[in-house]
VEXDREN-2710 file (C-alpha; in Angstrom, 1 decimal):
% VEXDREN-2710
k/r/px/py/pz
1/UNK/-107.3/0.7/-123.3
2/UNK/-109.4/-2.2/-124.8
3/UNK/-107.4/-0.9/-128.0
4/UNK/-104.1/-0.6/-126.6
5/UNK/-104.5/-4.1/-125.5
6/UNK/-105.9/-6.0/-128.6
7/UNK/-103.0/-4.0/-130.3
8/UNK/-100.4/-5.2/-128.0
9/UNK/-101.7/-8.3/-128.2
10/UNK/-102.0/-8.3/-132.0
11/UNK/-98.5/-7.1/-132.0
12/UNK/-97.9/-9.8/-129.6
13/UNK/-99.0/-12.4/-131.7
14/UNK/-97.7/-10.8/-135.0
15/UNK/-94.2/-11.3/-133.4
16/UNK/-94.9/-15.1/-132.1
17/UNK/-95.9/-15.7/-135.6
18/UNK/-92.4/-14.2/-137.2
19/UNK/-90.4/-16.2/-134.3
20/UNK/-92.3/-19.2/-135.0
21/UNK/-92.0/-18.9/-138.9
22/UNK/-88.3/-18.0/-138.2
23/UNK/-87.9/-21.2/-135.5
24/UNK/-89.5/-23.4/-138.4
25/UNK/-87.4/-21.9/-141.0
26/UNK/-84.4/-22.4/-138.6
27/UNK/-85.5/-26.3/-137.4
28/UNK/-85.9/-27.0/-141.8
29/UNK/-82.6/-26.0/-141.9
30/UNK/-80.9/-28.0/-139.3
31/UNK/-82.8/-30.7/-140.9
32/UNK/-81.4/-30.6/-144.2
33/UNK/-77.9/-29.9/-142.5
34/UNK/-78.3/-33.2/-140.2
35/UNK/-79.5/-35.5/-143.5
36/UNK/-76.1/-33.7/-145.6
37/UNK/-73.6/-34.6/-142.3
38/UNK/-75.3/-37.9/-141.9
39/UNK/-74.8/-38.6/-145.9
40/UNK/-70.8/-37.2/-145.3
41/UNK/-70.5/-39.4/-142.6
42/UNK/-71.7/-42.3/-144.2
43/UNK/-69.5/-41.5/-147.2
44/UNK/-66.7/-40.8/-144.7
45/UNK/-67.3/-44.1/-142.8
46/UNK/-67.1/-46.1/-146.5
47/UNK/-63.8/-44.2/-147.4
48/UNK/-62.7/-45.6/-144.1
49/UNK/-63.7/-49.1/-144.4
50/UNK/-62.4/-49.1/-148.2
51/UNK/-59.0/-47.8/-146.9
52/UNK/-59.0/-50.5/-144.3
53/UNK/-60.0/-53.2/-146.3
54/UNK/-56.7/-51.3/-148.7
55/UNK/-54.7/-51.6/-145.5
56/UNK/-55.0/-55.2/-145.1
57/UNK/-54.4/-56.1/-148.6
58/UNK/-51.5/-54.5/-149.0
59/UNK/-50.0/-56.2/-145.3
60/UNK/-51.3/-59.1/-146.5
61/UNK/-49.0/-58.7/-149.9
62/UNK/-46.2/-57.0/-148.4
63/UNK/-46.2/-60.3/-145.9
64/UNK/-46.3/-63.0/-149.1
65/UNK/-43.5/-60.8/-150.6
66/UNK/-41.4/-61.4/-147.4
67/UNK/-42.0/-64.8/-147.2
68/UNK/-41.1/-65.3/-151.1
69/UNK/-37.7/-63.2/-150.3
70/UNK/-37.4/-65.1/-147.0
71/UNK/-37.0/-68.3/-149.3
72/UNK/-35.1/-67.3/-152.0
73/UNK/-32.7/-66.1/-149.8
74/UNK/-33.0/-69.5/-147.7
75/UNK/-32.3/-70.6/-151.5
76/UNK/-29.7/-68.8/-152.0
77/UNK/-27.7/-69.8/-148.4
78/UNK/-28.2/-72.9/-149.6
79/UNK/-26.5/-72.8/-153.0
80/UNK/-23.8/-70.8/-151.4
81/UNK/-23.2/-73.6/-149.0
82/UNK/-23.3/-76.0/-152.1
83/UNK/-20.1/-74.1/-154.2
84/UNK/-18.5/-73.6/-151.0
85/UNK/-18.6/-77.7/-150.7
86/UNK/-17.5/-77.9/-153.6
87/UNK/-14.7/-75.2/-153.7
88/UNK/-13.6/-77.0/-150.9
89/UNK/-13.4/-80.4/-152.6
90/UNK/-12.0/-78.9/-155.4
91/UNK/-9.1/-77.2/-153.9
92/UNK/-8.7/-80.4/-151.9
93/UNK/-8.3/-82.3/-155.3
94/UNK/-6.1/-80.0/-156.9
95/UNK/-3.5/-80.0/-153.5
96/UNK/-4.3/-84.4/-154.1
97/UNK/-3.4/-83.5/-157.9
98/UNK/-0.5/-81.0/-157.2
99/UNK/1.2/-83.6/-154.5
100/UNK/0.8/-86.7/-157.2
101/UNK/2.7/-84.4/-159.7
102/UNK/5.5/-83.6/-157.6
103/UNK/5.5/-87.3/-156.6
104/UNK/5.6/-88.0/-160.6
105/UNK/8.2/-85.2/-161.3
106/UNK/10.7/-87.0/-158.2
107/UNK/10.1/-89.9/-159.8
108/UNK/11.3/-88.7/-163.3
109/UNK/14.1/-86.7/-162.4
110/UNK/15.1/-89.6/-160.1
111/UNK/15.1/-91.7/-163.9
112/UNK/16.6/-88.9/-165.4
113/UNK/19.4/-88.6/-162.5
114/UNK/19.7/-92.5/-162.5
115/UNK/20.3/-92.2/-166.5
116/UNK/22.8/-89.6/-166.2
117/UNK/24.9/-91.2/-163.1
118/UNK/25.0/-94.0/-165.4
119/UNK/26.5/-92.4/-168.5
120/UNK/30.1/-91.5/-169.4
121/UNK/31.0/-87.8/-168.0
122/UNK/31.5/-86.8/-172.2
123/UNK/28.0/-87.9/-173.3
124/UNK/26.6/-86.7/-170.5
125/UNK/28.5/-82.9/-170.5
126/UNK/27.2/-82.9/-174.4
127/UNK/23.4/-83.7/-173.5
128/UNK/23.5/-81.0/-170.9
129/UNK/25.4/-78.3/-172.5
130/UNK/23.1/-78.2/-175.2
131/UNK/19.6/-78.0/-172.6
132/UNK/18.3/-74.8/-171.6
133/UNK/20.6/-73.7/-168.1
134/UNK/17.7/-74.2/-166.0
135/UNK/17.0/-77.8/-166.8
136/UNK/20.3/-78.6/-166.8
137/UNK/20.9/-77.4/-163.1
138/UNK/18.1/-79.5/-162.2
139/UNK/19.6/-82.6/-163.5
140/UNK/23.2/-81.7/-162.2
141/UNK/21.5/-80.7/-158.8
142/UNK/20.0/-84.7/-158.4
143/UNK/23.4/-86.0/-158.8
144/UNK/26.4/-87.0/-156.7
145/UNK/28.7/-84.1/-156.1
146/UNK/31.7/-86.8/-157.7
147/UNK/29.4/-87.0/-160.6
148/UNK/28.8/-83.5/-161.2
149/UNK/32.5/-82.8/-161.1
150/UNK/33.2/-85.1/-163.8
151/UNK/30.5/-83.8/-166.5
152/UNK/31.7/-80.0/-165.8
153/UNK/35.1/-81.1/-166.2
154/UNK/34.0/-82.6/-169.8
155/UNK/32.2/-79.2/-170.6
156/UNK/33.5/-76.0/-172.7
157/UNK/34.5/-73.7/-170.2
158/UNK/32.3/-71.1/-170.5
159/UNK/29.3/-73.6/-169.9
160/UNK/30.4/-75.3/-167.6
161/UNK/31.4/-72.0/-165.3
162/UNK/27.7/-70.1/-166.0
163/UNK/26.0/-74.5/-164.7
164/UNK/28.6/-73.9/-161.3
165/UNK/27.3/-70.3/-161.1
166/UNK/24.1/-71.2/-160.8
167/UNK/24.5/-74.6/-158.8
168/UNK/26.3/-72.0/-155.8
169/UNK/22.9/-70.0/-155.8
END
C-alpha cells in the first residue's frame, strides 16, 4: 500500500509538475500577447491622434478657403454693384445725349423748314426733287400745307405724285 501510495503520489506530483509547466507556459504566453496588444494599441492610439491632428488641419484649411471665397465673392458683389452704377449712369447719359440730339435735329429742320418757306416754290421744288424721297418728305412734312402745295405744283409730275404718296402715309 505504502507503494500504491508513493506512486499515486509520484503520479500526483508528476501531473502538478506538467500543469504547472503548462500554466507557466500558458501565463509566458499571455505575456508576450499583453506586451504585442499594448504595443498595437499604442500604435493604434498614435494613428488616432495623427488622424486628429489631420482632422483639424484640414477644417482649419477648408475654413481659410471659405473665408478667402467669402471675400472674393463680397469682391465680386461689390464690382457688380459698381458696373451696375455705372450702366445706369451711362444709359442715363445716352437718353441726356439722345434728347439733346432730337432737340438739335428740331432745331435744324426748323432752319431747314424756315429756309425753304422762305424760297420761291421753283427753287425750292428743284432742291427737293433732286434729295433722296425720304429727306425730302421730312422737309415737306415741317412746312405749311399752302407751302407744300406750291413746291409740288413746281415739281415733274411723277415726283411730285410718289413726295404726296408718301406725305398721305
Amino acid at each position: 500500500m505504502y507503494k500504491l501510495i508513493l506512486l499515486v503520489s509520484f503520479t500526483f506530483n508528476l501531473f502538478a509538475l506538467e500543469t504547472s509547466d503548462r500554466l507557466f507556459d500558458c501565463t509566458e504566453i499571455f505575456q508576450e500577447r499583453k506586451s504585442e496588444l499594448l504595443v498595437e494599441l499604442e500604435r493604434i492610439d498614435e494613428q488616432k491622434q495623427a488622424l486628429n491632428s489631420l482632422k483639424v488641419a484640414t477644417e482649419d484649411l477648408l475654413n481659410k478657403k471659405e473665408m478667402k471665397l467669402q471675400h472674393k465673392e463680397n469682391e465680386v458683389s461689390n464690382m457688380l454693384e459698381e458696373v451696375k452704377q455705372k450702366e445706369q449712369n451711362i444709359q442715363k447719359l445716352l437718353e441726356k445725349n439722345e434728347q439733346v440730339l432730337q432737340e438739335i435735329k428740331e432745331l435744324k429742320m426748323d432752319k431747314v423748314a424756315q429756309t425753304f418757306s422762305k424760297m420761291k416754290a421753283g427753287a425750292a421744288s428743284d432742291i427737293l426733287s433732286g434729295m433722296e424721297p425720304q429727306e425730302a418728305l421730312k422737309i415737306l412734312n415741317s412746312l405749311k400745307p399752302k407751302t407744300v402745295g406750291a413746291i409740288l405744283a413746281k415739281m415733274q409730275a411723277q415726283k411730285a405724285s410718289e413726295l404726296t404718296s408718301l406725305l398721305s402715309k
